[in-house]
N, C-alpha and C positions, 0 to 999 in steps of 0.2 A: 304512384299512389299505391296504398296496398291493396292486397283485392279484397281481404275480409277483414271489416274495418268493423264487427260486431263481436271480434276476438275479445274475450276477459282474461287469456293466462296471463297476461302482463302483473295481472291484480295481485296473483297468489306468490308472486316475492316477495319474502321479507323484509324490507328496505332498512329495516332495524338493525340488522347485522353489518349490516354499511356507515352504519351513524360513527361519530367522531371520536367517541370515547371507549368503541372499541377495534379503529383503527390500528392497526398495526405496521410499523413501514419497516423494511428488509433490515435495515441497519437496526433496530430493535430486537430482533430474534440473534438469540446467542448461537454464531457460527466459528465459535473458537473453537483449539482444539481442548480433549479433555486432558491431553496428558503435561498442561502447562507449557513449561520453554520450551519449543519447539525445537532449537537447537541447543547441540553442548557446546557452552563458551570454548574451552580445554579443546576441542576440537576446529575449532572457528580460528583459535589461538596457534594450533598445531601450522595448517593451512597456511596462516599469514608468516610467519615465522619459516616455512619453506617454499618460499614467495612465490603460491599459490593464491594469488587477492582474488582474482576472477572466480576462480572455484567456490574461497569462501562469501564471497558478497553471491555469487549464485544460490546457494545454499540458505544465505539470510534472505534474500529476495525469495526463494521457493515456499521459505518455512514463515512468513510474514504472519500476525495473525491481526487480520486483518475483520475488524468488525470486530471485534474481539471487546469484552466489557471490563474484564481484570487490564486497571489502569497499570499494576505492578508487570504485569505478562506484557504490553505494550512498551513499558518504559526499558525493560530489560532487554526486549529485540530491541529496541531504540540505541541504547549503545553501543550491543552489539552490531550494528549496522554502522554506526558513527567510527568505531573501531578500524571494523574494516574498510570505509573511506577515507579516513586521513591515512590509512597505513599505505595504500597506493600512490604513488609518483605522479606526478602532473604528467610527464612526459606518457604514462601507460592509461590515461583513464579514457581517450578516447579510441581507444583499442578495444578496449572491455567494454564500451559504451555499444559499440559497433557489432560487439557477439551478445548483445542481450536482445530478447524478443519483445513488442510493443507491451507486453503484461509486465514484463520487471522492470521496462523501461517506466511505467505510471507508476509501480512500487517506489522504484530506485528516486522519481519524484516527492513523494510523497515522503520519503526518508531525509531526504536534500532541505524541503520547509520545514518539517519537522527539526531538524539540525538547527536552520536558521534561529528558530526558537528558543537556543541552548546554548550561545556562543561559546565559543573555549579561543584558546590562543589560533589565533591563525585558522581556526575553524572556518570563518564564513569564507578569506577568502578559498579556499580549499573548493568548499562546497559550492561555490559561485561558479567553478571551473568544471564541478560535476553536472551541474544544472546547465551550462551551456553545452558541453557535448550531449547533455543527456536532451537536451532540447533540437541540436542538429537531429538527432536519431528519430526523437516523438514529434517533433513537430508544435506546433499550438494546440491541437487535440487534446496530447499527452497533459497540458498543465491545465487546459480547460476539463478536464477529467478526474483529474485531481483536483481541482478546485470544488468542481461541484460534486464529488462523490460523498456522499454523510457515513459512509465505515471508514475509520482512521485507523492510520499502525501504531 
């Protein structure tokens, strides 16, 4: 029990500034960045083409903009990242699966559903091969974290 239980600071909070409508939650605040694409396609391009895939999905994973509110800045890392997933080999993806760290590993998720949302030829199954090594690597965490995080890429 507490010992001075004829305290009134409790009173002088504002409880107003708590109320609903001027709530704010983290994925609300613009945490993009300002100089737009994050990455140069012509460079992402350079990379795949001197079958550097690791490098360049690291680079799409680092440069994510994640939370981001420009739908156009989201959908363009989006194929850029799609890009550089079907350009890697089945046989190489859980190599690269294996040198990513648990942060690109929930990116590299999030990029994978995302995908699924957009079929293209032979896309999903592609993606379905990256989501299973990418799931040996994260575990259930990684897709329950993705699931429930409210900033998208």
């Amino acid at each position: 029990m507490a010992k001075n239980t004829l305290s009134s600071q409790f009173r002088k909070i504002d409880v107003d500034q708590f109320g609903e409508d001027v709530f704010k939650e983290e994925d609300q605040l613009d945490q993009s960045s300002p100089a737009g694409l994050n990455v140069d396609e012509k460079e992402i391009c350079n990379l795949i083409n001197s079958a550097k895939q690791k490098d360049a999905l690291k680079l799409v994973l680092n440069s994510a903009p994640i939370g981001s509110k420009s739908q156009y800045l989201r959908d363009a890392n989006l194929q850029l990242a799609l890009k550089v997933l079907l350009s890697v080999k089945i046989s190489e993806i859980e190599a690269i699966c294996n040198e990513l760290n648990f942060d690109e590993i929930d990116i590299l998720m999030k990029y994978i559903y995302r995908g699924f949302e957009l079929p293209s030829d032979n896309s999903s199954a592609h993606l379905l091969v990256w989501h299973d090594k990418a799931f040996q690597k994260g575990g259930v965490g990684s897709i329950i974290r993705v699931l429930t995080d409210r900033r998208r890429v």
